[in-house]
Every structure is written in structure tokens, then in C-alpha cells.
C-alpha positions as CSV (number, residue, x, y, z in Angstrom):
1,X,64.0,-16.4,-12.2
2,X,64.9,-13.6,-9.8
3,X,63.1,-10.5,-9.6
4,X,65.2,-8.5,-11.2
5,X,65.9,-10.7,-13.8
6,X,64.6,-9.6,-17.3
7,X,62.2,-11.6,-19.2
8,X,64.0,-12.7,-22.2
9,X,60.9,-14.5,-24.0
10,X,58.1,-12.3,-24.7
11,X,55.2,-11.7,-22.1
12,X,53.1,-11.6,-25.2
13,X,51.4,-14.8,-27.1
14,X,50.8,-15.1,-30.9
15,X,47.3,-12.8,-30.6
16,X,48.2,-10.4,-28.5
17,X,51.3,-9.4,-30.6
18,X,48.8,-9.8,-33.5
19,X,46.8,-7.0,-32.3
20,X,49.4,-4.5,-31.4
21,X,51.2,-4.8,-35.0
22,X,47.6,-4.0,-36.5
23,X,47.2,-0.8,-34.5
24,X,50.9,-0.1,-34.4
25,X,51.9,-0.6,-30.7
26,X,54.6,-3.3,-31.0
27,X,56.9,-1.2,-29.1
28,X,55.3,-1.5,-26.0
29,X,56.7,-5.0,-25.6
30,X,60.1,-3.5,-24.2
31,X,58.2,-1.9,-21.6
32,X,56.0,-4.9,-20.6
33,X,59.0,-7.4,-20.5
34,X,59.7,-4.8,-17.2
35,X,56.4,-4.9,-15.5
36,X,54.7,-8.6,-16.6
37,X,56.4,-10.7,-14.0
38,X,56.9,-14.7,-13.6
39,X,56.1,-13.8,-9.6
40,X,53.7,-11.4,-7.3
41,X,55.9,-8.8,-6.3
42,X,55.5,-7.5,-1.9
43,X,53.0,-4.9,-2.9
44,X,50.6,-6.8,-5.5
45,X,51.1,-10.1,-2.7
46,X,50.0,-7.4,0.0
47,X,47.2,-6.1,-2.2
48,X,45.7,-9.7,-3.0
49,X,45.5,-10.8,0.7
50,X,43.8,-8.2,1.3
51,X,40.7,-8.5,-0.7
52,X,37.5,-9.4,0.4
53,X,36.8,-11.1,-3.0
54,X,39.0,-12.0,-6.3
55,X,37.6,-12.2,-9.8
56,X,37.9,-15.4,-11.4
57,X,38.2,-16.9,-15.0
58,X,38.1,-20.7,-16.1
59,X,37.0,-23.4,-18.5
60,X,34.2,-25.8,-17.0
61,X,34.3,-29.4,-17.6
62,X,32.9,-28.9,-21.5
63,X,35.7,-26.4,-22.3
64,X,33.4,-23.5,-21.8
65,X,34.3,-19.9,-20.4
66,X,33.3,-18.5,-17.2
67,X,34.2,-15.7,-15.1
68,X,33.3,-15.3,-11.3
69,X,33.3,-14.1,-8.0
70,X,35.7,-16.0,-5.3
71,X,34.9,-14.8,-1.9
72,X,35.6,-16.1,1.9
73,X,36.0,-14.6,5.2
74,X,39.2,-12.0,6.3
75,X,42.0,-13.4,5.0
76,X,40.8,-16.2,3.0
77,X,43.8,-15.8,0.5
78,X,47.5,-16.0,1.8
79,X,50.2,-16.1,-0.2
80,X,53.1,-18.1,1.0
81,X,55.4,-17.4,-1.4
82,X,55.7,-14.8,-4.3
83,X,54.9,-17.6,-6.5
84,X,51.6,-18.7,-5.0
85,X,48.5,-18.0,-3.8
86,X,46.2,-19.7,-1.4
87,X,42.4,-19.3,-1.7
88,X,40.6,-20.9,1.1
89,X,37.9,-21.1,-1.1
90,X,35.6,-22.4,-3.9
91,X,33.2,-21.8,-6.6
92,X,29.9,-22.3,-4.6
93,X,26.6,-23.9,-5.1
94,X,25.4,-23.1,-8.8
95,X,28.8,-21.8,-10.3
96,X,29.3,-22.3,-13.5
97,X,32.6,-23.5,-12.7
98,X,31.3,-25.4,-9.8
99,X,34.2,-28.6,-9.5
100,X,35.8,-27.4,-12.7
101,X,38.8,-25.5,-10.3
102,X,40.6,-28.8,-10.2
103,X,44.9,-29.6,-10.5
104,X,46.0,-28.6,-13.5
105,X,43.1,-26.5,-14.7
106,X,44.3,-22.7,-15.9
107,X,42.6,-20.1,-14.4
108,X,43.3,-16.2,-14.4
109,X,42.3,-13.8,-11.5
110,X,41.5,-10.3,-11.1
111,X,42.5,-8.7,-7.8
112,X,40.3,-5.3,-7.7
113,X,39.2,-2.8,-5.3
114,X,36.8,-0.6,-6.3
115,X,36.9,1.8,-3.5
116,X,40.4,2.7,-4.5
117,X,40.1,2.0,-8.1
118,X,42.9,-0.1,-8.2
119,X,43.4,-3.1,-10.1
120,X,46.4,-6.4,-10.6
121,X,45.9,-9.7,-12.5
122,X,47.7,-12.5,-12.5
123,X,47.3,-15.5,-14.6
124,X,48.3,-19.3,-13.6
125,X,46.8,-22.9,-13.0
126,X,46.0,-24.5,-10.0
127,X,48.3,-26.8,-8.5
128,X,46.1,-28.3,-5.5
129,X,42.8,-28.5,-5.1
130,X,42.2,-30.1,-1.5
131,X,40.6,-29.6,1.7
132,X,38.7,-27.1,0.4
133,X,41.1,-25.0,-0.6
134,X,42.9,-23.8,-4.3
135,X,46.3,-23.3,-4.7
136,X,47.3,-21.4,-7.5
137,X,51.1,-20.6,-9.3
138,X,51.9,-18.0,-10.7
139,X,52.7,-17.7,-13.8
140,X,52.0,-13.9,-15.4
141,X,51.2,-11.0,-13.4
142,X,50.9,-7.6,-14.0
143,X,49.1,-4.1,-13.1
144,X,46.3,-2.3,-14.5
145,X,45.3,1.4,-14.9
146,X,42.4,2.7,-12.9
147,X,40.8,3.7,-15.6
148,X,36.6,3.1,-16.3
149,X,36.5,1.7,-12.8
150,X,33.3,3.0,-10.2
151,X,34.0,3.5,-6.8
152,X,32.4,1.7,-4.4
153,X,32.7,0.8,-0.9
154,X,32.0,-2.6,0.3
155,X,30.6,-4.4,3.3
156,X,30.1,-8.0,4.4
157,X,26.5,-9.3,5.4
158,X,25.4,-12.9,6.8
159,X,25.8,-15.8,4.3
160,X,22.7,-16.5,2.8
161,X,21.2,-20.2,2.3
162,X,21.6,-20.8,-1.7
163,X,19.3,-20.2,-4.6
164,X,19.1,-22.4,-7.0
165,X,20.3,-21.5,-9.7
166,X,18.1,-20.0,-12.8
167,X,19.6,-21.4,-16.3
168,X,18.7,-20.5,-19.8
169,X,20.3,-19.6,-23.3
170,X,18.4,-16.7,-23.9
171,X,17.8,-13.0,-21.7
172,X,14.9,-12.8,-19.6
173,X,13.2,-9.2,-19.6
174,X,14.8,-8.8,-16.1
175,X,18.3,-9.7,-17.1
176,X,18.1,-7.4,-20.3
177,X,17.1,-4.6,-17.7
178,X,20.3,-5.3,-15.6
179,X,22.7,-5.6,-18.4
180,X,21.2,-2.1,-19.7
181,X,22.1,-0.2,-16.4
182,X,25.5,-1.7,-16.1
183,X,28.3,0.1,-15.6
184,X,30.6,-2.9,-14.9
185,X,31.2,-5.7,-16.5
186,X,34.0,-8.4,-16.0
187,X,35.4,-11.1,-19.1
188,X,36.9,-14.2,-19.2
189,X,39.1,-14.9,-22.4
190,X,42.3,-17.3,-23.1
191,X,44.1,-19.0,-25.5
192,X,46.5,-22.5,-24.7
193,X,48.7,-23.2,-27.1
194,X,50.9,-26.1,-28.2
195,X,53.5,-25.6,-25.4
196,X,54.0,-24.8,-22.1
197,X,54.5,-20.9,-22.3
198,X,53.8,-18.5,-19.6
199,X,51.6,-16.8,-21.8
200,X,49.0,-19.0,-22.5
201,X,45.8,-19.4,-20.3
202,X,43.1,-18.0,-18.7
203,X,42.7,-13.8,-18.5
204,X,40.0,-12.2,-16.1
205,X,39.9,-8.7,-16.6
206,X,37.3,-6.2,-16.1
207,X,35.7,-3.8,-18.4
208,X,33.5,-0.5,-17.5
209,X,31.7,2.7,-18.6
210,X,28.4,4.5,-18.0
211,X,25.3,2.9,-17.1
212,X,23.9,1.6,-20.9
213,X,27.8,1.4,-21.9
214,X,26.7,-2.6,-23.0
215,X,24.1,-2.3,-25.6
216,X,21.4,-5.2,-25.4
217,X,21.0,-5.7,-29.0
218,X,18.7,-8.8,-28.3
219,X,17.8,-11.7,-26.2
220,X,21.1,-13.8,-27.5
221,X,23.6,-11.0,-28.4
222,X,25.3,-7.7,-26.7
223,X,27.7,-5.4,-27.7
224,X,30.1,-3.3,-25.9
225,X,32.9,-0.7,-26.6
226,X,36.7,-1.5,-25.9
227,X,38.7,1.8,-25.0
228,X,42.1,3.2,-24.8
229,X,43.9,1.0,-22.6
230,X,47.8,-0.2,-21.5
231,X,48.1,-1.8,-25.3
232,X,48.9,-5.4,-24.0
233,X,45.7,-6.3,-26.0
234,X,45.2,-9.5,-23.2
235,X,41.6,-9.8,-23.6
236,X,41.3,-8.8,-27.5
237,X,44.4,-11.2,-28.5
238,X,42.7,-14.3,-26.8
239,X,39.7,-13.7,-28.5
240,X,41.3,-12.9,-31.9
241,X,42.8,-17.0,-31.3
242,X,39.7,-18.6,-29.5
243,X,36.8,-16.7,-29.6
244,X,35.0,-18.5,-26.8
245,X,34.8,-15.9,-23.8
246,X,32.5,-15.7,-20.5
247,X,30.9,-12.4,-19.2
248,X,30.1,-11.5,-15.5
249,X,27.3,-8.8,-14.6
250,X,27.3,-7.8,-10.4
251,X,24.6,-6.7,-8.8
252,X,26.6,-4.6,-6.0
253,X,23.4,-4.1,-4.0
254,X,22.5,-7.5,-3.3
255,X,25.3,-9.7,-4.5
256,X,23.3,-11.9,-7.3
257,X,25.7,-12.7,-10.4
258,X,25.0,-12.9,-13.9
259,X,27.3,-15.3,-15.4
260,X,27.0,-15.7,-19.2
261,X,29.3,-18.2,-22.0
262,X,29.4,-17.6,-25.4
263,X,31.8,-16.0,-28.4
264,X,33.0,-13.1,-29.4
265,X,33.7,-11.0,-32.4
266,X,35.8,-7.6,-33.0
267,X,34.4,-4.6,-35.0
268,X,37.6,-3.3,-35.5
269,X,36.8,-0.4,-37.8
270,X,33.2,0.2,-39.2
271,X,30.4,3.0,-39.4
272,X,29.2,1.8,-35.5
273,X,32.7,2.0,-33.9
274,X,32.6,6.2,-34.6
275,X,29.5,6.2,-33.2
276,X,30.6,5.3,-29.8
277,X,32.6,8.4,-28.1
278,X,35.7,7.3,-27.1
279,X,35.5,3.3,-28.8
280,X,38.3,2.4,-30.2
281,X,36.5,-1.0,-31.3
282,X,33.8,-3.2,-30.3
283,X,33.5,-6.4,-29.3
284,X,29.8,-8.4,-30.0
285,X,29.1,-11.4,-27.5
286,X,26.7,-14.4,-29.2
287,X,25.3,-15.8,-25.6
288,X,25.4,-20.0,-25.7
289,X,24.2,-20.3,-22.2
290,X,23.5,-18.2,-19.1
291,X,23.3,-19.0,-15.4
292,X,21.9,-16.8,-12.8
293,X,22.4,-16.9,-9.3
294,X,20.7,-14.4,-6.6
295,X,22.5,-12.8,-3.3
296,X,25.9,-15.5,-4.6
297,X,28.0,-13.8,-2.0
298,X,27.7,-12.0,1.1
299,X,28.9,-9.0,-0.1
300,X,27.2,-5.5,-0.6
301,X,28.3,-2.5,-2.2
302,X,27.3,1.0,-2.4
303,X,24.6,2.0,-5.0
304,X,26.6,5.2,-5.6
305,X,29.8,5.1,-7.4
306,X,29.5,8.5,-7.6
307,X,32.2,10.7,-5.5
308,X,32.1,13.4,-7.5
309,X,33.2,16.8,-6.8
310,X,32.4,20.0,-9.1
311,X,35.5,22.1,-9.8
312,X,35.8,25.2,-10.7
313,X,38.5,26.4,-13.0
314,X,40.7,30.0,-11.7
315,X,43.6,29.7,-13.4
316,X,45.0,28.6,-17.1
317,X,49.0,29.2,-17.2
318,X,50.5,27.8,-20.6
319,X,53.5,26.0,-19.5
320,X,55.6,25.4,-22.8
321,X,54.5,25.2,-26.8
322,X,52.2,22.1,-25.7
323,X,51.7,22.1,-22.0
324,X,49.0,24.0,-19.7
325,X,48.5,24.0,-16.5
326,X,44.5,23.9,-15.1
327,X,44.5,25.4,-11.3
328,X,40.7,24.5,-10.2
329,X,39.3,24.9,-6.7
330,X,36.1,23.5,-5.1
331,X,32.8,25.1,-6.8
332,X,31.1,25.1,-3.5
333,X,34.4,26.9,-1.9
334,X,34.3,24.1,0.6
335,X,38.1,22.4,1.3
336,X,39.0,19.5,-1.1
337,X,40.1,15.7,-0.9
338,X,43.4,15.8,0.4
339,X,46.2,14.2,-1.6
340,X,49.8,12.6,-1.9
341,X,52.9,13.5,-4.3
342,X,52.4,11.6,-7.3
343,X,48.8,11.1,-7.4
344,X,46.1,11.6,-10.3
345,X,42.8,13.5,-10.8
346,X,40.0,11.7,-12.2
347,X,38.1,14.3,-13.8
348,X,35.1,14.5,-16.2
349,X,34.4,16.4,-19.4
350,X,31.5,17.6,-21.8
351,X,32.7,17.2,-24.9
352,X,30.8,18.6,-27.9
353,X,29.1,15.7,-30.0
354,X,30.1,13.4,-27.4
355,X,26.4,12.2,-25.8
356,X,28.4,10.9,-22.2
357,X,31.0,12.7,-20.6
358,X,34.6,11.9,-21.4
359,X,36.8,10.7,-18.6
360,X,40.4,11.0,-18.1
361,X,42.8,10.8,-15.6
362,X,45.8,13.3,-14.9
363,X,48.6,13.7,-12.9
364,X,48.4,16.6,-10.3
365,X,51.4,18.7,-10.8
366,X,51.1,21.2,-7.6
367,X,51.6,21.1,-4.3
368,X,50.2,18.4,-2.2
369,X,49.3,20.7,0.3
370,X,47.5,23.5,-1.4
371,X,44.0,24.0,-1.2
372,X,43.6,23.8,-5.0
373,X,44.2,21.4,-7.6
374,X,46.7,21.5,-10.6
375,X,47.0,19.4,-13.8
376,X,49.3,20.0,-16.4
377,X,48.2,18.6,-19.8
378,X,49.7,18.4,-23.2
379,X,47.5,19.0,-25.7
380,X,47.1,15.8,-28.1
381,X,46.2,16.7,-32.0
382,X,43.6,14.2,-31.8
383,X,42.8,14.0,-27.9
384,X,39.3,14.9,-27.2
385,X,39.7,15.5,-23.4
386,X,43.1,17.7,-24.3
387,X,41.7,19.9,-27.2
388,X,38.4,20.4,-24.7
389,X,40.5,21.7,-22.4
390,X,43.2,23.5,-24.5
391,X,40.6,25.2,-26.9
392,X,37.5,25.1,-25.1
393,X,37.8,25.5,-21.1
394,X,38.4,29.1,-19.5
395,X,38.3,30.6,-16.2
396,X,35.3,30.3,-15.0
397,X,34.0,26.7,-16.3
398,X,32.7,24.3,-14.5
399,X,34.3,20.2,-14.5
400,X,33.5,17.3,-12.2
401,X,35.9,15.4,-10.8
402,X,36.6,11.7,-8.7
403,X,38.8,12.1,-5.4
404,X,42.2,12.0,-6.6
405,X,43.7,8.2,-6.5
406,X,47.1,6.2,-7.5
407,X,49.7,4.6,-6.3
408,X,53.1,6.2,-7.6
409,X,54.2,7.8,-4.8
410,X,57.3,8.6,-2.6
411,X,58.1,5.1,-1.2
412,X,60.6,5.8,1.8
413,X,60.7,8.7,4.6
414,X,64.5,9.3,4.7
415,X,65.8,7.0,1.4
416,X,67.9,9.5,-1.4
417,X,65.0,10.2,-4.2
418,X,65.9,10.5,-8.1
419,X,63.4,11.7,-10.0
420,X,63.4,10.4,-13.9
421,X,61.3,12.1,-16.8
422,X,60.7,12.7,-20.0
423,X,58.6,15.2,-21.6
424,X,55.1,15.5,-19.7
425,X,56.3,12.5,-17.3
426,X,57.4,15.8,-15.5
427,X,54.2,16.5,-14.0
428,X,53.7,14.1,-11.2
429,X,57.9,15.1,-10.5
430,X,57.2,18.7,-9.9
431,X,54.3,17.8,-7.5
432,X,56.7,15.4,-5.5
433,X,59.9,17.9,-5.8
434,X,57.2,20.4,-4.4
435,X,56.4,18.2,-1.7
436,X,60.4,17.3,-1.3
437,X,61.1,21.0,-1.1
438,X,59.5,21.4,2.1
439,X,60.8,18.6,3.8
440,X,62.2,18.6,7.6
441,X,65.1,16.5,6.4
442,X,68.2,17.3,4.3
443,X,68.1,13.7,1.9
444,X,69.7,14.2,-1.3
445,X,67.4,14.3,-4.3
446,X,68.2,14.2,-8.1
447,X,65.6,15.7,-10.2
448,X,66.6,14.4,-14.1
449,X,64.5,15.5,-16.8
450,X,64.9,15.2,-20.4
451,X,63.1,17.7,-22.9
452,X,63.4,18.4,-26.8
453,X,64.2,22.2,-26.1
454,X,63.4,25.4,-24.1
455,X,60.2,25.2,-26.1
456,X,58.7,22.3,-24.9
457,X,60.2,22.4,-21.2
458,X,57.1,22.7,-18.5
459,X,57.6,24.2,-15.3
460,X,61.0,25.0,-15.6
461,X,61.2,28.3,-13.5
462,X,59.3,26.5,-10.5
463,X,61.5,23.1,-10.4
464,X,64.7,25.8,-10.5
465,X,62.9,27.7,-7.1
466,X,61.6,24.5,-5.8
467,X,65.6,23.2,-5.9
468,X,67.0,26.3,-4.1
469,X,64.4,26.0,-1.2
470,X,66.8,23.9,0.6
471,X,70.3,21.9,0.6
472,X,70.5,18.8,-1.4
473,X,68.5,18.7,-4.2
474,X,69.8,18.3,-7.6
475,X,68.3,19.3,-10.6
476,X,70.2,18.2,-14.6
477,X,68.1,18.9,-17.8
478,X,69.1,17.4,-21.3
479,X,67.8,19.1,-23.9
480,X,67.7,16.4,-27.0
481,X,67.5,19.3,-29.9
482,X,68.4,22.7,-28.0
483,X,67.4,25.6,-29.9
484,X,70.1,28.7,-30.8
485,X,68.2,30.4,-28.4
486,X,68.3,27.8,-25.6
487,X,71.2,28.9,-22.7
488,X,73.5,25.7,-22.4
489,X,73.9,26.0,-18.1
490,X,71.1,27.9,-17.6
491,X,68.2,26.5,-19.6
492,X,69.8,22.9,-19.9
493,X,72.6,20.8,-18.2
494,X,73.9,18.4,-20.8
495,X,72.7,17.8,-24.9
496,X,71.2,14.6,-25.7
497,X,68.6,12.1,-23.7
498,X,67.9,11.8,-20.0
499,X,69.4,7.9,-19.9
500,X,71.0,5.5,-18.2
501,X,74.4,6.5,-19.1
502,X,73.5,10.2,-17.5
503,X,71.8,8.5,-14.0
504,X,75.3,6.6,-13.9
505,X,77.4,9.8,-14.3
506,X,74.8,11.9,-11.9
507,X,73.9,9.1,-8.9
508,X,76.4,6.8,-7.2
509,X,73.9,6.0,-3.9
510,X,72.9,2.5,-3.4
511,X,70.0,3.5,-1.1
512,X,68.7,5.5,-3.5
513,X,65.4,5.0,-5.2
514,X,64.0,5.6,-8.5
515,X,60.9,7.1,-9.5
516,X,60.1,7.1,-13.4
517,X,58.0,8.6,-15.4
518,X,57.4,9.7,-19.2
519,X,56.9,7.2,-22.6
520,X,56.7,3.1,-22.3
521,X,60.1,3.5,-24.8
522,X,62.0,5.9,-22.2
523,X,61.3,4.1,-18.8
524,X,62.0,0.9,-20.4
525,X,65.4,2.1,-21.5
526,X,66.2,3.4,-18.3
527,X,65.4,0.7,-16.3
528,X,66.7,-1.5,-18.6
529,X,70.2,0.7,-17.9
530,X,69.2,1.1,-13.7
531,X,69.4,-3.3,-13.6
532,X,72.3,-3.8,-15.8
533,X,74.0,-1.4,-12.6
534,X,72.4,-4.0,-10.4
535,X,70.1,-1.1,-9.0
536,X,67.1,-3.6,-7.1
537,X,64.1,-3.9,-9.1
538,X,62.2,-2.8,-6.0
539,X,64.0,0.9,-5.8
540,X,62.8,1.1,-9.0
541,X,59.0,2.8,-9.3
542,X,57.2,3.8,-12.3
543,X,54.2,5.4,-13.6
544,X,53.4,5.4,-17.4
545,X,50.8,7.3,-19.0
546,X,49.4,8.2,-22.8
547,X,47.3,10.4,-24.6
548,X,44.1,9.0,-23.3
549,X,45.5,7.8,-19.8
């Protein structure tokens, strides 16, 4: 299959669709059949290669879970093709899965760099396992959010003659300690079916939170919350089919592991899951057997994880019926991280009756070159970060914030852009029209945004004086339910949706690529429409988001 071929079966196995029909997210499959892939696209292929490490889940030889740390040298994984991978490298000395990475075994792996915050799995089974090396197929991959992820930068020290290995089936006083200060954790989970679908497998993916976010609740048995996430339920659809699962605890400062195998079961609903700000459920893990190994791999990380910059807030400007903007500059009045069109802010909030700060990321919606920052929010009815800052924050408050991160940004120097949203999917837009604006070049732009009415239509006036700052940009609004009171021409271009059908009637440019944003539903339509036109999958550039994203 092609790359810009649509999956026709589901990306999603028995569980996992399970588990989205219970919390009523089914619709996200449209959306996922776009970005869960039978191949690693250039950019993830680029991304893998890159790592000094890759995060690994498998079944050893009694059918047990284990997840694990895969390093080598620079450049120990190549990919030859954008169906495989090449890891000059195996489970070492004391692994868990030490000679279980063998032809034919499944095996899922986590590509993350915590420096950047940015994560990609892809899922598969190894085809070779020879002169020293694994080669792996692909069969699933996909990105993740950067959500709940520390930063950390990473360096390489000498290897280190191995440990042995310390074994046991219940928590030492030591290992409770370094589950309790966690703030990372990583899980292996997967489910093989009858058949031969691309779904089935083995899933690393990675979980994270505040220092103590894993509660200890004995020598044999933990429990940890599971947040908002990108609804493809991967890890909590394997386990709802095989609850056999392995956890991973990293010491970053001296490269020991923590490997643990054992099962898991959901609290979906109960007293203790409103307990936890921000837990949507939690998962409880019954250890069988643990297996610790010290300095593992000859990697270090930073202790810190803790770029964090105070803000303080100037300016409040309510957008439309839902939308504010925040303007904050530097508390200290020193200059701020520079950033890109397109980016987000992690930022940091203190919510009342919430004991940890809440964390959410949002698009920046200014100028990429002002000395302040700007997100605009919509206020959710049952968002705790939104209504904190809708109700709550004023001029004059104080927030934290990460350095601002993300990938969605203006991929070409010279290439015709069209910008695609949909409700607040306008805000990383405006930040990239701003930056557009201001260009040395004359390259047409499209900026297409679809709104219910003049009500709930953000930034409106500054996207109209961004446009006439120079030749060639191109702004149409559709309006789905225009108000009496809404100026057809003025206030909106056309009545109805911002689709397909209107990109086909607006942009006739082959070089053109475009840049989507707004609800799973909408950018799956429209890309759905953009490939039917034969418009390349890789012109096509997204960025989804949600109430708690």
C-alpha cells in the first residue's frame, strides 16, 4: 500500500474500539485511518535514526511482558526502507527479554526524545535476528502528543562492565522509593489475535506525571492514573483483552532500569478515580516478577526536567462568545524562548482543589517574533485549565510555563501555503498568517476558515489586516449558521462548511501544501477530499487538538 493510499480496514483491534464506544469516541476512527500508517513516513524514519535509544516492548520465552531500553552507538538504527528498521542492537546482559527478540517474535517500539518532548510508535515483529542485529517490519505506526513528557537532555558516558542482575517478585524499600519519585514511567501491553491483522501485537508507550504520580500501594501492587490522551485507547484496549502488561522505571541519572511483569486492571469509574485531578481512570498493576538492573546503559540524563519559565499575564482580549486571548510576558522582564509559526506553549496552572498543578498545552496565536507570548483558548464547560483561565486569571497573575515545542510548522520556504481550520484550529493559523504576512517573498497563500457565525469567529479583524499587508494572500470564511446580523462579503465568504468541495473551488496549485487544523471529524473530511484530488499525502500537514490537549 502506497502512502497515500487510505486504510480501508480499521487501525483499531476488538479492545481498543471497545474502549472508545464505552467513553463515546468512536468517531475518532475516521481520523486515525489518516495518520496510523502500514509504513514510517520521511520525517518519523528521520526521527528514529536519530535516537540515541528506542523503547522496547516484548513477550519473553514464557509469554510474559516486558518493556526496555534498546541502545547502541550513533546511528545504531538505519532504516532502509519505509517499511523497516535496523537496530544494530540487543537486549543486553540481564534483560528480561534477553534472546526472546528472535524471527517472528512481535515487538512494539517507542521512538521518544525527551529534550524535545516528542514522541512516535510503531508496532511490528522482527523479521531477522542475526549478526547481532534486529530487523524489524513495520506494521502500525503512528504519532503521539507531547503531553506529560519531562524534558531532559541526554549524554553518552563509557559502557560499564554489567551487574548482575537483582530478581525478586516483591519491592524492596529502595525500589518503592524510586517508584514513589517517578515522574516517568513506560508500559508494555498487546493483544494477538486469531489472524494476521496489522493491529495485533506488542504496544510500548509511555506514561508520565509528577513525581508520586504512581502510587506504591504495597510491595506487590501500584496504581497509576490514565489522562486525557489521542482516544486510540492502544494501551487500555490491550489490557481490556490480555491483561498481562510489563512496566519500565528509568533512573535518568545513572542509567539503572526497573523492569517489572505482571497484570493489570481498569478503575474505570469509582470514588478513587475523582480523587485524582485530572484521572480519567486508573489502571492497578499486581507485580509477578521484577528484575533490576544498575547503570543498564550508558546513557545519562539531566536531573532537572524542569525548564520552566514564570509568565506574567498583561493582557486578556475576549476574542468571540468562547475564545480569549492570554498576552503574557517574562516575570523577570528578561527576553523569552524564541519560537516558530505553529508551535505550542506548555504552561502550568493552580487550580483550586486540585493538590498538583494542571498542565496543558496551547497553540501560540501571535506573532513569532514578538517579545510576548499569546494563546487563544476556548473556554470548555467542563475544562479545568479553560475555566481557570476564563474565570479565574487576570492581569497581573502569575503562570509557569515549558519552552514552547511542536512540530506543525511551515514546511517549505517558497511552496504556495493553504491554511485549513475550523473553529479554534484558527489559532496556530493566525500565528503562521502573521509570520506569512511579513514575508520577503510574494507566494500565494489561502487562509480558509470555517466558523458557526460572527459570534464565534476569533481574530477576525487581525487575519483581514494581516491579508492586506502584502500581495497574495487569500483569505475565504464559511460561516455554517450566519446570524441576521452577520454581513454576507464582509463578515463571511460563502454559507456552509470549510470542505473539500470549497479547497477544490478556491486552490488549483499542485505545489501547494496544506496545513490543517481544527476537530479529528473536520481534518479527516478534508483530507479525505485533498487525496481523492490526488493532492500527495506529504503536502498534507496536520495538527489536532481537544479540550484537554
Amino acid at each position: 500500500m502506497s502512502s497515500s493510499q487510505v486504510h480501508i480496514e480499521s487501525p483499531f483491534h476488538a479492545g481498543e474500539q471497545a474502549v472508545q464506544k464505552r467513553l463515546g469516541v468512536s468517531d475518532i476512527e475516521d481520523w486515525a485511518r489518516k495518520v496510523v500508517r502500514p509504513i514510517l513516513p520521511e520525517e518519523h524514519r528521520a526521527f528514529h535514526t536519530a535516537l540515541p535509544f528506542l523503547v522496547a516492548a516484548a513477550r519473553d520465552r514464557d509469554g510474559r511482558p516486558w518493556a526496555t531500553l534498546l541502545s547502541g552507538p550513533e546511528g545504531f538504527v538505519t532504516s532502509p526502507d519505509p517499511r523497516s528498521l535496523v537496530l544494530q542492537t540487543k537486549p543486553g546482559a540481564g534483560d528480561p527479554l534477553e534472546g526472546s527478540l528472535v524471527a517472528g517474535a512481535d515487538i512494539g517500539i517507542l521512538g521518544i526524545e525527551l529534550s524535545n518532548r516528542r514522541r512516535n510508535r510503531v508496532n511490528g515483529r522482527i523479521l531477522d535476528d542475526r549478526a547481532g542485529a534486529l530487523v524489524f517490519a513495520v506494521d502500525q505506526s503512528f504519532g503521539n502528543c507531547p503531553q506529560y513528557i519531562r524534558e531532559r537532555e541526554w549524554t553518552r558516558v563509557a559502557e560499564q562492565p554489567a551487574t548482575p542482575a537483582t530478581k525478586g517478585r516483591r519491592l524492596t524499600p529502595s525500589q518503592r522509593a524510586w517508584i514513589a519519585a517517578a515522574d516517568t514511567l513506560f508500559i508494555a501491553s498487546g493483544h494477538r489475535g486469531d489472524s494476521d491483522s496489522p493491529t495485533f501485537g506488542m504496544d510500548a508507550s509511555h506514561r508520565g506525571g509528577d513525581p508520586g504520580f504512581v502510587e506504591v500501594a504495597d510491595e506487590t501492587r501500584l496504581v497509576f492514573p490514565d489522562y486525557a490522551g489521542n482516544n486510540h485507547f492502544n494501551t487500555i484496549g490491550n489490557l481490556l483483552l490480555d491483561p498481562r502488561a510489563g512496566l519500565l522505571f528509568v533512573d535518568f541519572e545513572s542509567g539503572s532500569l526497573l523492569h517489572l511483569t505482571g497484570r493489570a486492571s481498569i478503575d474505570w469509574d469509582s470514588d478513587a478515580v475523582a480523587r485524582v485531578p485530572g484521572a480519567r481512570r486508573l489502571v492497578a498493576f499486581d507485580i509477578e516478577a521484577i528484575v533490576e538492573r544498575r547503570e543498564a546503559v550508558p546513557l545519562r540524563w539531566d536531573a532537572g526536567a524542569e525548564s520552566v519559565r514564570s509568565l506574567r499575564l498583561v493582557e486578556k482580549i475576549r476574542e468571540s462568545a468562547d475564545v480569549t486571548s492570554f498576552v503574557f510576558e517574562a516575570r523577570d522582564g528578561g527576553p523569552l524562548q524564541a519560537f516558530e509559526a505553529g508551535q505550542h506553549l506548555p504552561i502550568e496552572l493552580h487550580v483550586p482543589d486540585f493538590e498538583q498543578p494542571v498542565r496543558r498545552t496551547y497553540s501560540l496565536s501571535g506573532a513569532p517574533d514578538n517579545d510576548r507570548y499569546r494563546i487563544s483558548v476556548k473556554r470548555e464547560p467542563r475544562g479545568a485549565a479553560s475555566r481557570q483561565l476564563h474565570d479565574r486569571l487576570e492581569p497581573g497573575a502569575i503562570m509557569d510555563a515549558r519552552k514552547p515545542a511542536g512540530e506543525f510548522l511551515l514546511p517549505c520556504s517558497g511552496c504556495p501555503i493553504v491554511l485549513v481550520s475550523a473553529g479554534v484550529g484558527v489559532t496556530p493559523m493566525v500565528s503562521m498568517l502573521n509570520a506569512l504576512a511579513v514575508e520577503d517573498n510574494e507566494r500565494p497563500v489561502w487562509f480558509v476558515h470555517g466558523a458557526r457565525d460572527g459570534d464565534h469567529h476569533p481574530l477576525a479583524d487581525e487575519v483581514r489586516r494581516l491579508a492586506a499587508m502584502r500581495p497574495g494572500i487569500h483569505v475565504h470564511v464559511a460561516y455554517s449558521r450566519p446570524r441576521p446580523s452577520d454581513t454576507a462579503g464582509f463578515d463571511y465568504d460563502s454559507e456552509g462548511r470549510a470542505d473539500g468541495a470549497l479547497l477544490a473551488g478556491l486552490v488549483d496549485d499542485p505545489r501547494a501544501h496544506y496545513l490543517l487544523c481544527g476537530p479529528t471529524g473536520f481534518m479527516a473530511d478534508v483530507q479525505t477530499d485533498l487525496e481523492r484530488r490526488n493532492v500527495p499525502t506529504a503536502h498534507i500537514h496536520s495538527e489536532s487538538f481537544g479540550p484537554a490537549g
